[in-house]
C-alpha positions in Angstrom: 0.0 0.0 0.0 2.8 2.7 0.4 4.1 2.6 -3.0 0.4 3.0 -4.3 0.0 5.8 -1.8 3.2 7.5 -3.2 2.0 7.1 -6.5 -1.4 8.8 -5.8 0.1 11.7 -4.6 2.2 12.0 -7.5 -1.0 11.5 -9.7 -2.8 14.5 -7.3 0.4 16.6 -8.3 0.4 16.0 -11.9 -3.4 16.6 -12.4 -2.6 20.2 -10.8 -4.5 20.2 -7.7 -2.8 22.2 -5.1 0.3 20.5 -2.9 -1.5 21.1 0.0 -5.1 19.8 -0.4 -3.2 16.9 -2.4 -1.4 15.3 0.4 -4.4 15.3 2.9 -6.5 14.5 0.7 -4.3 11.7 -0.6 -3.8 10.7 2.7 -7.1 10.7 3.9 -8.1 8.6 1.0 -5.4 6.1 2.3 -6.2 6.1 5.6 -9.9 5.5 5.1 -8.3 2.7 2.6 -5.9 1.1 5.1 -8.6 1.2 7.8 -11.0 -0.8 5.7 -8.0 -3.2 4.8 -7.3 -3.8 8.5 -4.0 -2.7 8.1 -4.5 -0.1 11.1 -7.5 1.0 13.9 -9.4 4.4 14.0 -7.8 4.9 17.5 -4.1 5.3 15.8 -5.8 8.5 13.8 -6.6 10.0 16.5 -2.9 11.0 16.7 -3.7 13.9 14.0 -5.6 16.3 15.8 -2.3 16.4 18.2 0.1 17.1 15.4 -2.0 19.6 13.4 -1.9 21.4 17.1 1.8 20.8 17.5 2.0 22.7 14.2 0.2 25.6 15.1 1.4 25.9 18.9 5.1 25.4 17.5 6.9 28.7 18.2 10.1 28.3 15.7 7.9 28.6 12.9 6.8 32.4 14.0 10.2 33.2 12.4 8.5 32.9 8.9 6.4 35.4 9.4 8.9 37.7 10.8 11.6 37.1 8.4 9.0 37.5 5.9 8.1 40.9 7.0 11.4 42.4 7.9 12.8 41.3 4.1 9.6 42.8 2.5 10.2 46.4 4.4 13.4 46.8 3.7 13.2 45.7 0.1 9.9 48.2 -0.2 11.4 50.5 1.3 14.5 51.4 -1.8 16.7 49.7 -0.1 18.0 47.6 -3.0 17.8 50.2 -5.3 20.5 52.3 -3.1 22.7 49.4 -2.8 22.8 48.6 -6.3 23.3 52.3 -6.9 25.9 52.4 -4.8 28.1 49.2 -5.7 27.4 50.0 -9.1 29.4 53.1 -8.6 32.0 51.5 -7.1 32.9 48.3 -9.5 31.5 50.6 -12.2 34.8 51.2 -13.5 36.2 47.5 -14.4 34.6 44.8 -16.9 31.5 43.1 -15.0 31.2 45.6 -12.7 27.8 46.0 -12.6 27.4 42.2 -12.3 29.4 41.8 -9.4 27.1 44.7 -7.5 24.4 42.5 -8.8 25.4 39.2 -7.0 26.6 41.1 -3.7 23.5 43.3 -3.6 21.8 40.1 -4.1 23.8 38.4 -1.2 22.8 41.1 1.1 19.1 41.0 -0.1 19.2 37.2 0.9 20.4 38.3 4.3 17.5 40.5 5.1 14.9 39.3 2.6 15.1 35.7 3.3 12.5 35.0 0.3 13.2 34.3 -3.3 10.7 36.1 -5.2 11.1 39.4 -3.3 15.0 39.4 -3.9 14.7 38.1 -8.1 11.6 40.8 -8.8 13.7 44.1 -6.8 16.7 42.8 -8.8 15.2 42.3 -11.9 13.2 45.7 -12.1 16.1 47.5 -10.9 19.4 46.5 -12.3 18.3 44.7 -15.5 17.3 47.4 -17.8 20.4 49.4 -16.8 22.9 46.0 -17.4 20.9 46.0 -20.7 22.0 50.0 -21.4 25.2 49.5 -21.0 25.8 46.3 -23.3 25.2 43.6 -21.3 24.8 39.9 -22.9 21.3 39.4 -22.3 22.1 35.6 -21.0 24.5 36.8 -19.0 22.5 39.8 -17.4 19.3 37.4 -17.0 21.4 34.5 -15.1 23.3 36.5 -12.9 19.9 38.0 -11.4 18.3 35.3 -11.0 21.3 33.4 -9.2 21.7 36.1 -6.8 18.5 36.1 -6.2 18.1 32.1 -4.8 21.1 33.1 -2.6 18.4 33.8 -0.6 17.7 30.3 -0.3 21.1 29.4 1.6 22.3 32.5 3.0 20.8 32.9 7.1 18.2 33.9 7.4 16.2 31.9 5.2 13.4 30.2 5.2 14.2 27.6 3.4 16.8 26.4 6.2 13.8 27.4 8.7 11.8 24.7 7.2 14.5 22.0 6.6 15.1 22.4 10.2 11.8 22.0 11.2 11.4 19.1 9.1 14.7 17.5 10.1 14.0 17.8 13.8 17.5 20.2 14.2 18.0 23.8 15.5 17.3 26.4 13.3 20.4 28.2 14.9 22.7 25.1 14.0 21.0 25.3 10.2 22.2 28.9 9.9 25.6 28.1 11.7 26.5 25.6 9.2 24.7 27.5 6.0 26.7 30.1 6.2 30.1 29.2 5.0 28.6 27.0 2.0 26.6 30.4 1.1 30.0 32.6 1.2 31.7 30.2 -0.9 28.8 29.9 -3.4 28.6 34.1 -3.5 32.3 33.7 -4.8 31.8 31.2 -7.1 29.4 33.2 -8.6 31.7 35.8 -8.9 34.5 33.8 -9.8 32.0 32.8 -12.9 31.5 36.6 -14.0 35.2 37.5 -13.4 35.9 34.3 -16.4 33.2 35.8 -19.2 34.4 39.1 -18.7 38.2 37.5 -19.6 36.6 35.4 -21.9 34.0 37.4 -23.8 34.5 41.0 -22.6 31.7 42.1 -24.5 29.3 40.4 -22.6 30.0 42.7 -19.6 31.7 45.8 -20.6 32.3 48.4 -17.6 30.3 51.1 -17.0 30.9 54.4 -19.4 32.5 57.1 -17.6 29.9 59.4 -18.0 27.6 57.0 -15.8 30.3 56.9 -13.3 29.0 60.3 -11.6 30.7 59.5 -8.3 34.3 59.4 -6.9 36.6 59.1 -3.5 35.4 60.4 -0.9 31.5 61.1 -2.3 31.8 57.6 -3.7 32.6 55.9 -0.4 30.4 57.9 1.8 27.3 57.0 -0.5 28.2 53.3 -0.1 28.7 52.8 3.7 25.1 55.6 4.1 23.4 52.6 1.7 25.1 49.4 3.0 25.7 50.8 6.9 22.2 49.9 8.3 20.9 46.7 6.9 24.5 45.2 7.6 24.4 46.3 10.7 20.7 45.2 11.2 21.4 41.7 9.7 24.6 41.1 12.1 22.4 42.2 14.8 19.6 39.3 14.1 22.1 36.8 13.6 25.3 37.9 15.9 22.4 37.0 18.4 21.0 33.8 16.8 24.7 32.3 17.0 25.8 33.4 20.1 22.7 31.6 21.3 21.7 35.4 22.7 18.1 34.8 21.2 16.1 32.5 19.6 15.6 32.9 15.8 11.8 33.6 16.5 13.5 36.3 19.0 15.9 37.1 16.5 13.2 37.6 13.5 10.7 39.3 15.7 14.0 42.3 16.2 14.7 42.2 12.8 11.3 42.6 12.0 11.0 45.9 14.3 14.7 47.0 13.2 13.5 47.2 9.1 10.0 49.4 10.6 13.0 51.8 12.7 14.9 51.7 9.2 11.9 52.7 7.0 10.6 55.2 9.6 14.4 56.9 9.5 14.0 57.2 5.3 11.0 58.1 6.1 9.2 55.9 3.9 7.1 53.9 6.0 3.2 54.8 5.0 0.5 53.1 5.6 0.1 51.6 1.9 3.7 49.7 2.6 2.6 48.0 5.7 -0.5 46.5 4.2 1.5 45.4 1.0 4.4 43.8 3.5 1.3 42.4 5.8 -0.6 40.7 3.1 2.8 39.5 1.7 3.4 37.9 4.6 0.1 36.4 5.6 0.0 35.0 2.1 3.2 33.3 2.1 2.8 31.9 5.8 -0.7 30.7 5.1 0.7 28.9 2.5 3.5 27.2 4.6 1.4 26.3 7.3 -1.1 24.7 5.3 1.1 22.7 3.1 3.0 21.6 6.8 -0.9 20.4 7.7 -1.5 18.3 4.4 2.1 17.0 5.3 1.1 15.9 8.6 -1.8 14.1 7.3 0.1 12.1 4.6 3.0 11.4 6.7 1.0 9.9 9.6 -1.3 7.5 7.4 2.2 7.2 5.3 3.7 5.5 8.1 1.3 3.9 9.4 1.2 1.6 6.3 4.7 1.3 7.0 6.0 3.4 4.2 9.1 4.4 6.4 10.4 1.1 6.6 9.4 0.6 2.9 11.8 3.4 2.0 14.2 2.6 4.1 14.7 -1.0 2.7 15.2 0.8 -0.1 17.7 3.7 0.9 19.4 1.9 3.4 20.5 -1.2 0.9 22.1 0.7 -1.7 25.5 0.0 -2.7 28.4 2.5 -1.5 27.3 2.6 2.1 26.8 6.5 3.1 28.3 7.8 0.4 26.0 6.0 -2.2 23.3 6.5 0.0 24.4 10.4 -0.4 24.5 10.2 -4.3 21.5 8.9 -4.7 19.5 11.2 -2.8 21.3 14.4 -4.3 20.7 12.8 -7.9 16.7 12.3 -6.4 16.1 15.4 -5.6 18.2 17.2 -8.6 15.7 15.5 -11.0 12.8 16.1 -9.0 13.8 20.0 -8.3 12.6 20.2 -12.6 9.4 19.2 -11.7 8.7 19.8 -7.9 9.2 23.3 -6.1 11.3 23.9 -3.0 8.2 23.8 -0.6 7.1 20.2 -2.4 10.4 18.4 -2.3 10.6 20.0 1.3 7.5 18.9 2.4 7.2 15.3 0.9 10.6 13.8 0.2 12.6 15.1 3.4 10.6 13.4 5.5 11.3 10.6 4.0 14.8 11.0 3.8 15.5 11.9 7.6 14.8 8.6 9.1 17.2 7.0 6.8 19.9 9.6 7.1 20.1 9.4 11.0 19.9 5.5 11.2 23.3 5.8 8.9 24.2 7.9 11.3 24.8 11.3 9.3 24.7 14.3 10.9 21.1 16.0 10.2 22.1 19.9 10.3 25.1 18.7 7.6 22.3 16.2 5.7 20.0 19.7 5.7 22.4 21.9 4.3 23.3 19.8 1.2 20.1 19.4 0.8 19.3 23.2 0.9 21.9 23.7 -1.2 20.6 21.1 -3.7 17.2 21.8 -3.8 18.5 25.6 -5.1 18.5 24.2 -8.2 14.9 24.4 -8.1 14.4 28.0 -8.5 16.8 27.5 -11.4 15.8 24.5 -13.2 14.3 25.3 -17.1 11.8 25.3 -17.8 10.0 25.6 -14.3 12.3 27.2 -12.5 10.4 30.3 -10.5 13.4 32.6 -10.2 13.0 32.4 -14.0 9.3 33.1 -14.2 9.9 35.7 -11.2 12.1 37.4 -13.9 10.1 36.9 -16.7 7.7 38.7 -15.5 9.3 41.8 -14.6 11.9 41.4 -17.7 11.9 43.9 -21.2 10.4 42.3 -23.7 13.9 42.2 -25.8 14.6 40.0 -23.3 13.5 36.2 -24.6 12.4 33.4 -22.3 15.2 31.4 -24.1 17.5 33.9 -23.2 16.2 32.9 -19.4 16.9 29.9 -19.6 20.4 30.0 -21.4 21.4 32.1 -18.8 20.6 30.1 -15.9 21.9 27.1 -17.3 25.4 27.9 -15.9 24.7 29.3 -12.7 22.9 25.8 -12.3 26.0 24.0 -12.8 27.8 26.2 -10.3 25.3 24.9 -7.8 25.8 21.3 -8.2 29.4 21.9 -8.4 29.2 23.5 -4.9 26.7 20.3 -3.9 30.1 18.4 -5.0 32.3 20.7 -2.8 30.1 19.8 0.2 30.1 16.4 -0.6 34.1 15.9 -0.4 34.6 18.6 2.1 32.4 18.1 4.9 34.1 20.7 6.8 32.7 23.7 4.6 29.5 23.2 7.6 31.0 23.5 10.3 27.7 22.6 13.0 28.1 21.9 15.9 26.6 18.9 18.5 27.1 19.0 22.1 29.7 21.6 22.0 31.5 19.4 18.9 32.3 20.0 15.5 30.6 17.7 13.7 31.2 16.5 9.8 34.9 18.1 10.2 37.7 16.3 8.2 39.2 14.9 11.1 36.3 12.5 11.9 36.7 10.8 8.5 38.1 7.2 9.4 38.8 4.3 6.8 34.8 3.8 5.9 33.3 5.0 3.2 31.6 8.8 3.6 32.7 8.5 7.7 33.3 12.2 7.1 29.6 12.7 7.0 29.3 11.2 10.3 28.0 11.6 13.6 31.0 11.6 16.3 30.9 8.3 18.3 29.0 8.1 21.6 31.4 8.5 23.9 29.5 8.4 27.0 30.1 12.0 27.5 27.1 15.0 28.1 
């Protein structure tokens, strides 16, 4: 019964019918199904009205909401558009300049937006018709925005590593913790990428005419800290106080949250018509978490109750390779299902799945959750149903093609599973932390195959 039940949801899915109200229903379906069969009693059902109230009483998810809301004011607010005004004027002089400001204005969007769409829209309405002014390969220009635009995906705070965590059973502090290297080193490779073409091809990303260049020394450099001084200093703030274990990240999202209304109140640019926006925003998109979580809960309960676990386990736990096999397989899984399946789906569905069989190999969960963050990036990416490329399209000139799109994201897709790669054979790149240990560091790895990705032995100490 659990690989029929599998297959219905995937049957719900392709038909259209929303994720949510296809895996309860699904699994309601199911559980009526397996009661009937005998396979289970009433009585063991009666476990759902718990969960669904463990969902809604459980206090790390508030930091959606306030993540949601604190990314929204401050992008509303023109911050972006100062940053990339700024860093434009800055790099503006060498080849790729304004691509550079792009991807770091796009880092520091991901630090205080924490949401995908927000970050590729304010990026795509602001720096794409100027990259196009100035000569910019449309492929290039197109990929480059949307890239830095799912860094928001990986870089704290996010809420993709809010949910993994959540659905992994980890610390949402530890997530961050271990994100945030991974998320530095993917910035540079990005980078690294632009720095090549403009080598390459400099053609594709000329620098900025002089004439545009309207700024310099000491003008220059005092625009650029005024633009880039406050959300820095707000986004060290939330998470200087997440790591140091200072606050909670629902404590740290609910000061970020008041520090972007202080912010927009200081530019004077918080109205009434920008708190409703940023409100609805954010009911919107937390509705819409919580009620996929819900239709998860449903399906995952009548899921193992027909013993699905253990049916994907046996199949999980056998393959060949051990840990590290187990590891390639489930990052070749979710790579192909990221073209079909969003973030929240694969999320939602498949890591629950996973988890069981990750920690009964013994690998660390916070290091499982970040290669798996990472992975699943590719899902904003993926043609031809990536949504970083339909956020762009719909904000992009009409010179600019979907092919072009989707030629440009192609390589910035390739930098991500290269960096899945780096993870995989450096396990140090997260350093998280258990019990006051560094877990997943190089000098755990022993003579067994993928021991780096391993839990430290039980030593008998706290």
């Amino acid at each position: 019964m659990a690989p029929l039940m599998f297959a219905g949801l995937v049957v719900f899915l392709l038909l259209g019918y929303p994720v949510a109200f296809s895996l309860a229903a699904n699994g309601l379906l199911f559980g009526l199904l397996g009661m009937g069969m005998g396979f289970f009693g009433f009585d063991q059902l009666q476990a759902l009205p718990d969960r669904v109230f463990g969902i809604m009483s459980n206090s790390t998810l508030l930091a959606i909401p306030f993540f949601t809301f604190m990314g929204l004011i401050l992008e509303r607010s023109g911050m972006a558009e100062e940053l990339l005004d700024s860093l434009g004027q800055l790099f503006g002089a060498i080849r790729g300049g304004l691509a550079y400001s792009v991807i770091l204005v796009g880092a520091v969007l991901a630090a205080t937006t924490g949401v995908v769409a927000a970050s590729v829209i304010a990026m795509g309405l602001i720096s794409l018709p100027i990259m196009l002014r100035f000569g910019y390969d449309k492929r290039l220009a197109a990929g480059v925005i949307a890239a830095s635009g799912t860094l928001a995906q990986i870089i704290p705070p996010s809420l993709v590593l809010i949910i993994l965590a959540d659905q992994l059973g980890v610390g949402v502090g530890d997530m961050y913790r271990g994100a945030l290297v991974p998320a530095l080193v993917l910035t540079g490779l990005y980078l690294g990428f632009v720095l090549l073409v403009s080598l390459v091809k400099p053609a594709a990303a000329p620098a900025m005419p002089p004439e545009a260049r309207t700024l310099r020394g000491a003008a220059l450099a005092g625009k650029a800290l005024v633009s880039m001084g406050p959300p820095l200093i707000l986004v060290f703030l939330v998470l200087g106080t997440i790591f140091a274990g200072i606050a909670t990240p629902t404590e740290g999202g609910a000061m970020g949250a008041a520090g972007a209304l202080l912010l927009a109140l200081a530019k004077r640019r918080l109205s009434l018509d920008l708190l409703k926006q940023a409100m609805d925003s954010t009911t919107r998109l937390t509705s819409f978490v919580i009620f996929i979580l819900i239709g998860s809960t449903v399906f995952s309960l009548v899921f193992r109750l027909m013993d699905g676990d253990l049916w994907v386990e046996g199949l999980l736990a056998t393959l060949p390779g051990g840990v590290l096999g187990f590891l390639i397989v489930v990052n070749l899984l979710v790579f192909v299902l990221a073209f079909f399946l969003d973030f929240f789906e694969i999320a939602f569905i498949i890591v629950p799945l996973l988890a069981p069989v990750a920690q009964k190999l013994g690998i660390d969960l916070v290091w499982f959750g970040v290669l798996l963050g990472i992975n699943m990036q590719t899902s904003f990416m993926h043609p031809p149903f990536g949504f970083a490329l339909f956020y762009l399209r719909s904000v992009a000139p009409k010179t600019v093609r979907t092919g072009d799109i989707y030629r440009g994201a192609i390589p910035f897709v390739a930098i991500q599973v290269v960096m899945v790669v780096l993870v995989l054979s450096f396990p140090g790149l997260v350093g998280v932390r258990d019990g006051g240990q560094e877990t997943g560091a190089p000098e755990l790895q022993t003579e067994d195959a993928g021991a780096a990705y391993l839990l430290p032995p039980d030593d008998g100490r706290p």
